[in-house]
C-alpha positions as CSV (number, residue, x, y, z in Angstrom):
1,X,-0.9,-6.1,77.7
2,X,0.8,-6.1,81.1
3,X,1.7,-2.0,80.3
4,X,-2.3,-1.9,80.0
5,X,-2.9,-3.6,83.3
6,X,-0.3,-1.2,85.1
7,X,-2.3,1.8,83.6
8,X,-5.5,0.7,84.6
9,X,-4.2,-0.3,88.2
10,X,-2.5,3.1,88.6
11,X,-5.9,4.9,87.6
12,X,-8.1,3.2,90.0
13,X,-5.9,3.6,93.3
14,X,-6.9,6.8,94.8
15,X,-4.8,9.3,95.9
16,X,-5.2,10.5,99.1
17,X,-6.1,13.9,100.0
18,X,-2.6,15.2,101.8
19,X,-3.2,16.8,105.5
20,X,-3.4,20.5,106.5
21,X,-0.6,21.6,108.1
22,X,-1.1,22.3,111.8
23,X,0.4,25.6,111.4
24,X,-3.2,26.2,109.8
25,X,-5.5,25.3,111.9
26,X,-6.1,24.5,116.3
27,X,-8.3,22.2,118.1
28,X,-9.7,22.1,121.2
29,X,-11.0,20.1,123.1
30,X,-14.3,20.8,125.7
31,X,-15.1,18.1,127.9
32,X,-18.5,18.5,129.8
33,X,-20.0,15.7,132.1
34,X,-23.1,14.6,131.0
35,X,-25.4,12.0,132.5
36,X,-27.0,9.4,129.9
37,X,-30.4,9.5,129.9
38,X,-33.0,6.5,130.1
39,X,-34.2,5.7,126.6
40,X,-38.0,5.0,127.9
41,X,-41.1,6.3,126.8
42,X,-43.8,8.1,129.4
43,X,-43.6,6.0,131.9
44,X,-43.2,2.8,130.5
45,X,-39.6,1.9,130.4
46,X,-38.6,-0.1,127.2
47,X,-36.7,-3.6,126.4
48,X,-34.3,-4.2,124.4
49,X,-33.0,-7.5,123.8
50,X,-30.3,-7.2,121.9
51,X,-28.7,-5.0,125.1
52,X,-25.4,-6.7,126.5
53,X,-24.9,-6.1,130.1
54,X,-22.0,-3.5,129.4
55,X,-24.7,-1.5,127.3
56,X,-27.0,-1.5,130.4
57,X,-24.3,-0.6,132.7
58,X,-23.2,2.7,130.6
59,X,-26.7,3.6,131.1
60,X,-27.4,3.4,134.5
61,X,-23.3,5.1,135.6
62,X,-23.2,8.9,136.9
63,X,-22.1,11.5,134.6
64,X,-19.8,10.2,131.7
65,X,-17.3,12.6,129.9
66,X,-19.1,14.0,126.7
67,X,-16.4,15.8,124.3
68,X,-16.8,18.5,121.2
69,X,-14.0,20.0,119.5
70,X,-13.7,23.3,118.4
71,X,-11.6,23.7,115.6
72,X,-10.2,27.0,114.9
73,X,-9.5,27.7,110.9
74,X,-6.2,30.2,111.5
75,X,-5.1,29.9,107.5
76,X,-7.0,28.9,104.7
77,X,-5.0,29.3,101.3
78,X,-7.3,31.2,98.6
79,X,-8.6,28.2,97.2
80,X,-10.3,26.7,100.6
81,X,-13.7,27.7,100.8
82,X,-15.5,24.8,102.1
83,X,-15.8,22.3,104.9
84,X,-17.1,18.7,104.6
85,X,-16.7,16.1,107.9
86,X,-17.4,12.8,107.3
87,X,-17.2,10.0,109.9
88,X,-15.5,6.4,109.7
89,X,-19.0,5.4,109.1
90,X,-19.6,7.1,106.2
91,X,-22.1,9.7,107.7
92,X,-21.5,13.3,106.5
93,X,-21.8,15.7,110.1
94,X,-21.6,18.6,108.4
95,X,-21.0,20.7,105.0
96,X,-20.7,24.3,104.9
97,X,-18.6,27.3,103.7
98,X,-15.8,28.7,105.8
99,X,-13.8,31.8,105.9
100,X,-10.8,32.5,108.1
101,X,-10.7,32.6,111.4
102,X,-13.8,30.6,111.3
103,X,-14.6,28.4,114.5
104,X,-16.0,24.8,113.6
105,X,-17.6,22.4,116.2
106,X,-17.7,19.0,115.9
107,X,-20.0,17.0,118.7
108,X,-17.9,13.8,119.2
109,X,-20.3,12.4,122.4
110,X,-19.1,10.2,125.0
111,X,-15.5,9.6,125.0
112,X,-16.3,5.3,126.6
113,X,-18.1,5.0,123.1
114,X,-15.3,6.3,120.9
115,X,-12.9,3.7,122.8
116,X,-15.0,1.1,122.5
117,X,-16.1,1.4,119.1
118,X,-19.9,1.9,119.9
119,X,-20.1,5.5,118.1
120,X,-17.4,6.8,115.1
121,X,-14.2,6.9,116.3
122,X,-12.7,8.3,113.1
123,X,-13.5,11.7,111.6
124,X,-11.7,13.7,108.0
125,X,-12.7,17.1,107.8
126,X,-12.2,17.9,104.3
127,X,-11.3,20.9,103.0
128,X,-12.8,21.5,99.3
129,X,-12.2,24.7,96.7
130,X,-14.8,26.0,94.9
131,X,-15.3,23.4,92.5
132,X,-15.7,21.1,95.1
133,X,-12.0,19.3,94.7
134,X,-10.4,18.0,98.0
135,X,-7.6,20.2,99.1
136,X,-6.3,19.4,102.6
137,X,-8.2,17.2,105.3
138,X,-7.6,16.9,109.0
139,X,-7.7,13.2,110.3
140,X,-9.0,12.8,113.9
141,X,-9.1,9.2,115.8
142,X,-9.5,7.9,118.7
143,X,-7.5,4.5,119.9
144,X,-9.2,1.9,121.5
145,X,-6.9,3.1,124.5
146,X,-8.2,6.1,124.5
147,X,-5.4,8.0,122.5
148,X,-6.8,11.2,120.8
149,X,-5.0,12.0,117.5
150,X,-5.0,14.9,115.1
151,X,-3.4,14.1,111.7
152,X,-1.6,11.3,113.6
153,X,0.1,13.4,116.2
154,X,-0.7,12.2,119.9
155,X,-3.2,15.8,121.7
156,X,-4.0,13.6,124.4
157,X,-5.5,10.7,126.0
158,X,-9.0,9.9,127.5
């Protein structure tokens, strides 16, 4: 019985997918200042209620710090074909095939929202074969400091 619960326990954990090695691949990152807009309608500004005062006050501040990553594919073994980036939330940003050599952007927005949690902060872009199994992923996150890392090594700080 208790050999039948370690089988059953050892089939439901989930292996991770391992990292890509960073010999394989480069990032970089492209700030740009951007200035948030107004979310009104014509001429008729809207209310929102449920707004906190920090909320208003990201609105209404000069051009914020709005990052993209371009992520360079330099090797992909034979049996990479495939991309798949999927956000801490769950949302998939984007699916498609990839060769080598292949640029990849990944929007990422404003870098206050990734620190304080109000947009993903976490992002796997998942590197599938032609059956669609998981080969290799690369793990970007953003600290609540502001610390930018790429499959857990420290690229930077906002």
């Amino acid at each position: 019985m208790i050999n039948l619960l370690f089988l059953l326990l050892s089939l439901l954990q989930n292996e991770e997918v391992p990292l890509k090695p960073k010999e394989e691949f480069e990032v970089k990152l492209n700030y740009e200042f951007k200035q948030r807009s107004e979310l009104s309608t014509g001429n008729n500004p809207t209310i929102d209620y449920s707004e906190t005062l920090k909320d208003k006050e990201r609105k209404n501040s000069g051009p914020l710090p709005y990052l993209t990553l371009n992520i360079k594919l330099i090797k992909l073994p034979n049996n990479e074909v495939k991309i798949k980036g999927v956000s801490n939330l769950g949302t998939t940003l984007l699916n498609k095939k990839v060769q080598e050599g292949d640029m990849v952007k990944m929007v990422l927005g404003y870098t206050a929202d990734l620190k304080d949690r109000v947009s993903p902060h976490e992002y796997d872009l998942i590197l599938l074969d032609s059956k669609k199994k998981e080969i290799n992923r690369i793990n970007i996150f953003v600290k609540k400091d502001g610390e930018f890392t790429v499959n857990g090594e420290v690229r930077g700080k906002f």
